[in-house]
Structure formats: C-alpha cells, structure tokens
DOLUM-14415 format. One line per 8 residues: their letters; for each residue x, y, z of C-alpha. Coordinates in Angstrom, 2 decimals, decimal comma. Each point is the difference from the previous one (the first is absolute). Layout:
N
a) X Y Z | ...
END
This chain:
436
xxxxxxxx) -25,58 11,44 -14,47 | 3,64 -2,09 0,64 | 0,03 -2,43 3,08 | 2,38 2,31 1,44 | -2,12 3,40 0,11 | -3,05 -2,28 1,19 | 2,47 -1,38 2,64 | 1,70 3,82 0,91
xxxxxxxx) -3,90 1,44 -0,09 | -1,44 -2,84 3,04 | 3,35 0,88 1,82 | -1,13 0,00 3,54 | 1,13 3,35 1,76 | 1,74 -1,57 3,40 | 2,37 -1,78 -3,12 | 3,85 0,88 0,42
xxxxxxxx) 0,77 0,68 -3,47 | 4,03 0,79 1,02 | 0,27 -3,53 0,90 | -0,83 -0,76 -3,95 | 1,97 2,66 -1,45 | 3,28 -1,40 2,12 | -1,17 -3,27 -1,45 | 0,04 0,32 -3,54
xxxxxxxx) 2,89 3,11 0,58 | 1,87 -2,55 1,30 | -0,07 -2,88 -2,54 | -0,09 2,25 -2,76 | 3,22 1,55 1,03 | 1,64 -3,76 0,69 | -0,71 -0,72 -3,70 | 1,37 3,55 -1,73
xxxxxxxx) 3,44 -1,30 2,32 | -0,15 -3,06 -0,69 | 0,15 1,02 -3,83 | 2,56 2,95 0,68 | 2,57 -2,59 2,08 | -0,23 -2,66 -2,85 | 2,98 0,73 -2,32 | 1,71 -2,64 -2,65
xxxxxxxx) 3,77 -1,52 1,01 | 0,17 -2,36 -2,75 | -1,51 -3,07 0,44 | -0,87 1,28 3,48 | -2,27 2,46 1,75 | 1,19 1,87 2,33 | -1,21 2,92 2,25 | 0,76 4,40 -1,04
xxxxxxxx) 0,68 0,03 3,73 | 3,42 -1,81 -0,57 | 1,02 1,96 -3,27 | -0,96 3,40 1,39 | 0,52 -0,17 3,74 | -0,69 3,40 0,73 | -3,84 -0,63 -0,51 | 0,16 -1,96 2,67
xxxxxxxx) -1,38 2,30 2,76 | -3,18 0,80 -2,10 | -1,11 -3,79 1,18 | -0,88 1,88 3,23 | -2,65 1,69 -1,27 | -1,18 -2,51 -2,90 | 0,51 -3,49 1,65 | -3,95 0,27 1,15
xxxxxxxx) -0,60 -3,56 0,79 | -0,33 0,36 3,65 | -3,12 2,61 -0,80 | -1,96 -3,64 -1,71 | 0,44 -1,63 3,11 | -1,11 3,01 2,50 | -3,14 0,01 -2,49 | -0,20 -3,64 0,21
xxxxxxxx) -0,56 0,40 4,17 | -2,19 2,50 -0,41 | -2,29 -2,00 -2,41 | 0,33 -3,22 1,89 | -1,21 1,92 3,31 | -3,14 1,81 -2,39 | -0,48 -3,90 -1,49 | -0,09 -1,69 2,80
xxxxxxxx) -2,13 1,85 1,88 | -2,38 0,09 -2,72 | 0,08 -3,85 -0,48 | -0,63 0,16 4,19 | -2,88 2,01 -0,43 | -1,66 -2,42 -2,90 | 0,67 -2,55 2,95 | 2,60 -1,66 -1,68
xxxxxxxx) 3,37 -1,15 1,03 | 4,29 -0,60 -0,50 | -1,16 -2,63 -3,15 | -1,99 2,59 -1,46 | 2,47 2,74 0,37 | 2,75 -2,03 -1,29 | -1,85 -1,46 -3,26 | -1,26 3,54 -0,66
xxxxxxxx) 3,63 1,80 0,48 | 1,61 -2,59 -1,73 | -2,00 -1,00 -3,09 | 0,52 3,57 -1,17 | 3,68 -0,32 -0,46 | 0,47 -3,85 -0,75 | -2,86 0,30 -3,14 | 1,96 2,46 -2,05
xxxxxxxx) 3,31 -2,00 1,33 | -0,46 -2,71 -0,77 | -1,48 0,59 -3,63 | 3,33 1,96 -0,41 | 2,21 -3,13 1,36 | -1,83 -2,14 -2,54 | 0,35 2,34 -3,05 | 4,22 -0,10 1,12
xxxxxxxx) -0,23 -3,58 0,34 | -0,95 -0,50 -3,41 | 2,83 1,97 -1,61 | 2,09 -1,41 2,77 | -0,78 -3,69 -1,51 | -0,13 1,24 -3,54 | 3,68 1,64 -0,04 | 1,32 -2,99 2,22
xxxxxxxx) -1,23 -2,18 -3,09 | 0,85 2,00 -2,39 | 3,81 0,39 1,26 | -0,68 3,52 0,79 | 0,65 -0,04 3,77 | 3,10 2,41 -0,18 | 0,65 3,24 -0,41 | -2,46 2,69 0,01
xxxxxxxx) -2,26 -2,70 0,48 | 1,32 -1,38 2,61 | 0,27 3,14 1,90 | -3,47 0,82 -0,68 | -1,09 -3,24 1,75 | 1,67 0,50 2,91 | -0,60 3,87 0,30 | -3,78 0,43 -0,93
xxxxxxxx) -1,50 -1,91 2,87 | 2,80 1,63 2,84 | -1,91 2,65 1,26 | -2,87 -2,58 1,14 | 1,97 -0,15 2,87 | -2,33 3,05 1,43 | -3,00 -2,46 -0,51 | 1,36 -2,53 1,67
xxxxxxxx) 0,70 2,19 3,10 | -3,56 1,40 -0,58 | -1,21 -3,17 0,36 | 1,57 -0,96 3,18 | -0,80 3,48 1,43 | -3,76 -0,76 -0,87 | -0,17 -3,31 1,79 | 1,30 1,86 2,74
xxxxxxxx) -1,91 2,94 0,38 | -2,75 -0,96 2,35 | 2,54 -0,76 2,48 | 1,88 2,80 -0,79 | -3,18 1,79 0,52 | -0,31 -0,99 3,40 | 3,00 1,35 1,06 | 0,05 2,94 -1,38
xxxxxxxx) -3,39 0,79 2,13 | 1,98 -1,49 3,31 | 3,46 1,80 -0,50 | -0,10 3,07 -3,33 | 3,17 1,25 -0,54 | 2,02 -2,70 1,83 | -0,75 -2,41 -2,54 | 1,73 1,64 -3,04
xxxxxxxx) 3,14 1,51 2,37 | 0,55 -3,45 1,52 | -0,29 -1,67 -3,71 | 2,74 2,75 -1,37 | 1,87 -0,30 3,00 | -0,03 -4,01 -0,86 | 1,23 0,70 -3,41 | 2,64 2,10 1,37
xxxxxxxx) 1,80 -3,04 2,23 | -0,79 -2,43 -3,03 | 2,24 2,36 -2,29 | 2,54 -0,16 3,33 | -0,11 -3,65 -0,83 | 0,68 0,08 -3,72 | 2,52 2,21 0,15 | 2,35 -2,40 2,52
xxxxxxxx) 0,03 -3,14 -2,08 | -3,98 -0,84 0,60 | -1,10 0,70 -3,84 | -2,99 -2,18 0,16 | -1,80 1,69 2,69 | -0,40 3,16 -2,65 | -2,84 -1,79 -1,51 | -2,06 0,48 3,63
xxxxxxxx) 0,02 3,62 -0,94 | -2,63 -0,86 -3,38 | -2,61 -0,50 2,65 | 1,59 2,28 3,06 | 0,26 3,33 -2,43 | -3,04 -0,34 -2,24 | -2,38 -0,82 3,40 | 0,99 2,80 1,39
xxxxxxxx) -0,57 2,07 -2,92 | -3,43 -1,50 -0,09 | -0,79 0,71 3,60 | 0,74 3,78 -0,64 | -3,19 -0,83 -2,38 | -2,11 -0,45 3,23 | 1,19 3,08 1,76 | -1,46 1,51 -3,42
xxxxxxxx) -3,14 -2,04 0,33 | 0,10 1,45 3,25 | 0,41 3,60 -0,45 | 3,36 -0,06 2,51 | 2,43 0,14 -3,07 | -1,57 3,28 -1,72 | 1,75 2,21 3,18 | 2,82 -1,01 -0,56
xxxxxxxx) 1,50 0,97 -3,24 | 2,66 2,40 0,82 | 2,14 -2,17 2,70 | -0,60 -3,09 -2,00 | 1,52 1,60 -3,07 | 2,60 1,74 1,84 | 1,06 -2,86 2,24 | 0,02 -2,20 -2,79
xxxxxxxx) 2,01 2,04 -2,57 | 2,70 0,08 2,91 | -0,19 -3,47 1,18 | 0,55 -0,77 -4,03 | 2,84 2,70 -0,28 | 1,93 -1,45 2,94 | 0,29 -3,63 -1,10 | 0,57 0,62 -4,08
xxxxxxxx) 2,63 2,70 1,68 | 1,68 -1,45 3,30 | -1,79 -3,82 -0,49 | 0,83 -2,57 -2,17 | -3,05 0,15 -2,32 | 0,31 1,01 -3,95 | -1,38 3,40 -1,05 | -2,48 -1,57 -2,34
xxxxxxxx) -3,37 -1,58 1,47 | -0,36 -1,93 -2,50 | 2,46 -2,80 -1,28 | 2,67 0,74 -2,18 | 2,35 -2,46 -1,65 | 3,55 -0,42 1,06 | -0,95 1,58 4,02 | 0,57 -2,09 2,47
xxxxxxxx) -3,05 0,36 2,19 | -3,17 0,60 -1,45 | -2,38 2,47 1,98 | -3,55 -1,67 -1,65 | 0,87 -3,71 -1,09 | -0,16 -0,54 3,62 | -0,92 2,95 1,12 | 1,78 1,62 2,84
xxxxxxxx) -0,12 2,80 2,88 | 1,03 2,61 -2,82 | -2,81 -0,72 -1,82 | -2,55 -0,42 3,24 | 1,72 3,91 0,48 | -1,15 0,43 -3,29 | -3,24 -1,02 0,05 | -0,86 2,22 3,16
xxxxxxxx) 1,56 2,65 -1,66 | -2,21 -0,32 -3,19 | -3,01 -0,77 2,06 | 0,47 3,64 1,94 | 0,74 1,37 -2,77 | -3,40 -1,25 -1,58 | -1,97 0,99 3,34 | 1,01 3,59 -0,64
xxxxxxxx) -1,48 -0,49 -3,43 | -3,17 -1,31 0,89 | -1,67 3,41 0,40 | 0,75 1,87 -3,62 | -0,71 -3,35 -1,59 | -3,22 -0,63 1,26 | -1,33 3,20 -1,08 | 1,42 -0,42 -3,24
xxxxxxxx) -2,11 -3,78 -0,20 | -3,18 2,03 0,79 | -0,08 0,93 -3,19 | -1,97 -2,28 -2,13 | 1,97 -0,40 -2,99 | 3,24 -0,65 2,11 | -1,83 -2,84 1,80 | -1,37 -1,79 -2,73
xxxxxxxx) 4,00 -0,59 -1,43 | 0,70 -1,24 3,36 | -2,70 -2,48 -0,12 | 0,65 -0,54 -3,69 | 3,78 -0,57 0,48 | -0,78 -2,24 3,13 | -1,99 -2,54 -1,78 | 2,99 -0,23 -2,26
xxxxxxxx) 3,01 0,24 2,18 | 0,67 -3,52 1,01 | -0,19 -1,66 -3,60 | 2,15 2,94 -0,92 | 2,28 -0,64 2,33 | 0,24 -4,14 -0,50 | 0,99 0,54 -3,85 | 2,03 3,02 0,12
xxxxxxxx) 2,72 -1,70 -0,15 | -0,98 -1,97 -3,11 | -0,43 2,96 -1,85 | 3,41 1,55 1,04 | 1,53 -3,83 -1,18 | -2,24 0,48 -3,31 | 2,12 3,37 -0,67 | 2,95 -1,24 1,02
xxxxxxxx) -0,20 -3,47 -2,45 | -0,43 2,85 -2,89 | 2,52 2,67 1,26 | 2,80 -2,43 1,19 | 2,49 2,82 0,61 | -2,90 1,93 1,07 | -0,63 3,73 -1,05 | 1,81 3,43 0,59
xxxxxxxx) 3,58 -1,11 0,60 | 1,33 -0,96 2,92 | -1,92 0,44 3,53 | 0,36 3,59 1,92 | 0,92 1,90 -3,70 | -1,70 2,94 -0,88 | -1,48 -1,73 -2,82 | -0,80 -2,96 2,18
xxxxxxxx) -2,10 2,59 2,42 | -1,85 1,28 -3,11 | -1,14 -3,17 -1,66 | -1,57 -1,17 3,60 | -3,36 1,43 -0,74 | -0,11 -1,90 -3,46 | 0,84 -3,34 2,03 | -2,22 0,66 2,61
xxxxxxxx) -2,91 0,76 -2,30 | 0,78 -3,38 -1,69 | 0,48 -1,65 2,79 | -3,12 1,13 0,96 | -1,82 -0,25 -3,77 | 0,81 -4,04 0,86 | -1,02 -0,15 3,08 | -3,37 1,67 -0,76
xxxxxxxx) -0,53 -2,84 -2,80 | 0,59 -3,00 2,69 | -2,17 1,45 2,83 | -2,77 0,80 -2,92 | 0,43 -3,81 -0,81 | 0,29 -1,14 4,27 | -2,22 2,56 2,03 | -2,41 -2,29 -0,55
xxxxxxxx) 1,09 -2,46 2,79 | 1,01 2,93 2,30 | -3,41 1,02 0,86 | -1,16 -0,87 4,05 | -2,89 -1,94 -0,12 | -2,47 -0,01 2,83 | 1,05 -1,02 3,38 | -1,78 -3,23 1,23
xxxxxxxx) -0,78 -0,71 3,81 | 0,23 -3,65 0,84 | -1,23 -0,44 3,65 | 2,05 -3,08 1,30 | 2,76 0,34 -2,09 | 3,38 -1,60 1,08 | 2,48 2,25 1,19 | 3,06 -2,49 0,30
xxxxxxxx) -0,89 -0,52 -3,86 | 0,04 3,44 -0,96 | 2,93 0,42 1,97 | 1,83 -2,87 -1,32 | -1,15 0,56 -3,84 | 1,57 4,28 0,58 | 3,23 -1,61 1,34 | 0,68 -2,37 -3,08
xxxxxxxx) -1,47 2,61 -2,60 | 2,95 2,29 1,91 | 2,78 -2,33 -0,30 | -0,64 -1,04 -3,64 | 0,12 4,04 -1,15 | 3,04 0,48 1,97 | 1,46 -3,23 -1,54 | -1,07 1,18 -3,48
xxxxxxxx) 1,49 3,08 0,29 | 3,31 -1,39 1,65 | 0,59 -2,42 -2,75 | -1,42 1,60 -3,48 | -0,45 -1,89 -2,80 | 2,59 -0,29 -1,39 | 1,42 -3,66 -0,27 | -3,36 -1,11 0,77
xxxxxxxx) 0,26 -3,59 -1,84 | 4,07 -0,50 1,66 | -1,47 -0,01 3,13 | 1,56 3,71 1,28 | -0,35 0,49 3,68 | 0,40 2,75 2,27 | -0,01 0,30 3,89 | -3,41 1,01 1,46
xxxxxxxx) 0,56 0,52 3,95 | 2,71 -2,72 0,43 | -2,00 -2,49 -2,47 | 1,19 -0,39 -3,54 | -3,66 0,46 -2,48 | -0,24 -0,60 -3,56 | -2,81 2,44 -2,25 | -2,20 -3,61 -0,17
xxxxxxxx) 0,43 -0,62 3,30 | -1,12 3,67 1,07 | -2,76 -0,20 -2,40 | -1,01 -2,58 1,62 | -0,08 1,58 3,04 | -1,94 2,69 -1,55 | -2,76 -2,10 -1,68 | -0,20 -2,15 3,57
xxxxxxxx) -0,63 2,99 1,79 | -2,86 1,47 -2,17 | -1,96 -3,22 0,17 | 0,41 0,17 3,50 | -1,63 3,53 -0,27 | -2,35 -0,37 -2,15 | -1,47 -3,08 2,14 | -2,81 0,65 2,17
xxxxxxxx) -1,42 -3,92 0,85 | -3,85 0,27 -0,11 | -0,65 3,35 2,47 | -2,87 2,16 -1,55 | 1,46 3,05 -1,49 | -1,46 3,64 0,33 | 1,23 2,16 -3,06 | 0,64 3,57 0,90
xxxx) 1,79 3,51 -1,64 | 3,18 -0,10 -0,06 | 1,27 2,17 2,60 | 2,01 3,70 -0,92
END
C-alpha cells in the first residue's frame, strides 16, 4: 500500500478536504500557465498574453494565486491551533510553517546556483541561459510573501477573533489608497500592496477556518466580478491579472485593487463550489489523487519552470508556429505533456526533500528569534527572486523595497535566516505529529 492511500485511508472525518483540492488545483493550474504564457522572441522570452491579446480576459478565471494564499490562512489558523493545543508556541509555529517551504527551496536555489556558477565560468551567461537564470527562480516571490504572512499569522490571528470581516475590508480598502498613490507620481508605495493584498487574501483564510466565509459565496462572487469589471472598464487597470510585457501597469507584480477584486471574485466563486466538490472527494479514489498530487505539488511547482527552459533550450523557435495559430492551439497538449514528462523526472529526483517532517515543541523557545530568523528568510526570497541569476559573478543588482540586493547578498539573507530558525539554545524539546 503507497504512502498516499495509507495517508487518504487515516483521513480524519472533521478534515476539509476542499481546502486541499484548491491547494494543489491551484498550483497545478499556475504551472500549466506558466508553460502556456512562455513563448520564444528570439533571444528573449516573452509572455502569449502580449502576442495574442485577446486571451487576456481568460486570466480572470486562471490567475488562481490568490486561492494559495486563502488556503494558506486557513492552514495557519488549523496549525496554529494545533501547535497551541501540544502547548507550544509563535517559535514552534513559525519553524514548523516555514521549514516546509524553505527545505525544498532552498535545495532548488542550490541546484540553480550551480549552473548559475558553471555557465558564468563557462562564458555561457547569455542568451537562453541567461534568461533562464533570471526567470526560473521569479515566481519565488509567492514564498517570500508566504513567509512574511507566516511570521505574521499569530497576530493576524488575534485580530481576526477581535474584529472578522473588518480586517480583510480595511486591508483592501488600504490597497485601494496605496494604488491612489502610485498612480499620482508615488510609484514606490505600490510595493506596500505585496503585503496589503496578499494579507488580506489570507485573512479571508480565517473566515474559512471559521465557517463565516462558506455563506457567502454568491455576493462575494458577484460583488467581486463587478468591482473587477468596473476598474479594467472605467479604471485605469489592464485587462490581464497577470503581467504582460509592454503594459504599463501590472495588476500582480505589485498587485493592485483589480486583482484584490479578483481574488474576492475567485474566492466566491470557489465558495459556491465547495458543496459539489466535496461530495465528489468522498469518493475514495478521488481523494487519494488529491493527497497524492499534494505531496507533490510544491516541488512541482519550484522546477516547472526548469523543465519549460529544458524544452525551450531544444525547441529554440519553439513548436507549432507562431503563438494563437490553429496549429499552435493543437500542438499545446504535446508541449504540455512534455512539459510535464520533465517535470515528472525532476520532482521523482527532488520529492525527496519536500516531505514535512514532524513538528517539534520547544518549551522556552525565543520568539524575537523566530521572528527575526522568518523576517530575513523573507527578504532573501524576495531578493532572490527580484534579482535572478543572471549576472551573478558581475555583481547584478536589483531594487528590493528601496534597497539595491545582489543574489549573494540575498542568499545570504536566506542562509542567516534559517540558522536563526533552526536554533533552539539548550530548551528540552518535545517531538510531536505534525499537524494537518
């Protein structure tokens, strides 16, 4: 019997198995975009979005990012009150949240860094190449919000229990007057939407947690889908939610209020979902692929992108003609299966460091430590992902905040932060299971 039909079979019955279907729905459908958008220019790659423009409105539907984070606040309210329960506390939430992302992460940064310093050797840092270096570690960006949003969450928490709903309306409404400020000559201030947007998103999670959201479907969806129609229509915001080269404003990279309209729209629309879908998990052989494709779907998801570089390096002009053609639309399922036939061979060779080990109670354990070792573990993904690595031995710097960062210098930041997690000084530690 496979670790995944022992682990669907001891599936406790109070589980909310929608909350890991939207999960792995989610990334799964990121990566199948992610290798749809990713079209040859030449030396360049650039986005379908731009060459076919008309697609552009099916990002409404398939731009499902904002459904990981509402899962991530719902798990971070089920984690944390099972670490409260074991009598642990914000260290041991944090280390337990966190070492499940940074593990597979950071095995993935090093693998990159390798060919990163091999091609830069070499004299192979252009091009494709060089492209590829820069592109494959982008969306870690998510992480890196992740990250922050775990360190947060016990707060968070707290004031979800004092104030529900107001939290997420006055975080969206906070997004709203920081897009007021980008758009009349105060650009920098769109990077407090990274946090505003994707907190708020993750505080919907709670009112999950909570049973609130679930009633709510129907006006969520509607108001949403109207909010989103009225600023793509009348507003200044592109059609697209996610971002597309040559626009002028992108709705995702930061985000804005179009895509916070987006994301309540999509989360509605899920909440009306929620019924027929967890009938349809009831059935055994349903559940065991979620639980199958959820033990897979974040090493998937970090080297997707290497696979989709791996058929582009052999396919330079890549294959079917050029994007939006008929007989580009009916050579997608033969990239997609390769796409995927690569991608299957890397997580077969990485799943290995993406599996949770147990989570470890250490009464006494230092908060400000915890907190500290989250917030440089944050910065150093965002600053990897800002930067690339590309140019990574000529010293190539990009803007992080209002701070230039180099990929050493965010590595850095990275490998700081871990230790800083993974210390515990010399408190006694209680090993426990890993909470759902």
């Amino acid at each position: 019997m496979t670790s995944a039909t022992l682990l669907a079979a001891r599936t406790p019955a109070t589980r909310d198995r929608y909350a890991d279907l939207l999960r792995v729905a989610s990334l799964g459908t990121v990566i199948a975009g992610h290798w749809l958008m990713a079209v040859p220019d030449g030396a360049r790659i650039t986005n379908v979005l731009a060459v076919v423009p008309i697609l552009q409105p099916l990002t409404w539907l398939l731009q499902v990012m904002p459904l990981f984070f509402l899962v991530g606040g719902f798990a971070h309210a089920t984690a944390w009150a099972s670490i409260q329960r074991r009598g642990g506390g914000y260290a041991d939430f944090v280390r337990t949240r966190s070492a499940r992302l940074l593990r597979p992460a950071a095995v993935f940064l090093g693998v990159w860094l390798v060919i990163a310093l091999a091609a830069a050797s070499a004299g192979q840092d252009h091009g494709i190449v060089r492209v590829a270096l820069r592109t494959v570690v982008q969306p870690l960006w998510f992480l890196g919000v992740y990250l922050g949003l775990v360190a947060l969450a016990p707060v968070m928490l707290r004031l979800h229990r004092a104030f529900g709903v107001r939290v997420p309306v006055v975080l969206f409404a906070a997004a709203a007057v920081v897009d007021l400020l980008r758009f009349h000559g105060y650009a920098g201030a769109a990077t407090l939407n990274l946090l505003l947007v994707w907190a708020a998103v993750h505080q919907l999670g709670y009112l999950y947690a909570d049973g609130t959201l679930q009633r709510y479907g129907l006006p969520l969806a509607v108001g949403g889908m109207t909010t989103l129609l009225l600023l793509t229509t009348v507003g200044p915001y592109p059609t697209s939610m996610v971002g597309v080269p040559g626009e002028a404003v992108s709705n995702m990279s930061p985000p804005t209020a179009a895509l916070a309209a987006h994301a309540v729209w999509l989360t509605g629309l899920a909440m009306l979902l929620r019924g027929p879908a967890t009938r349809w998990l009831a059935r055994a052989r349903v559940w065991r692929t979620v639980v199958a494709a959820n033990r897979l779907a974040m090493t998937a998801f970090l080297w997707h992108l290497s696979a989709a570089f791996v058929l582009l390096a052999v396919f330079r002009a890549g294959i079917g003609g050029a994007p939006g053609t008929t007989s580009w639309w009916l050579t997608r399922p033969v990239w997609l299966a390769a796409a995927g036939a690569i991608t299957a061979a890397l997580v077969s060779a990485f799943r290995r460091f993406d599996t949770p080990g147990p989570a470890e109670i250490t009464p006494g354990a230092s908060t400000a430590r915890a907190a500290l070792g989250t917030a440089l573990c944050t910065l150093g993904v965002l600053g990897v992902s800002a930067v690339g690595y590309g140019g990574l031995l000529t010293g190539k710097a990009a803007t992080l905040l209002v701070v230039p960062v180099t990929a050493p210098v965010s590595l850095a930041l990275l490998a700081l932060g871990a230790a800083q997690l993974r210390s515990r000084g010399n408190c006694q530690r209680a090993r426990v299971a890993s909470p759902a």
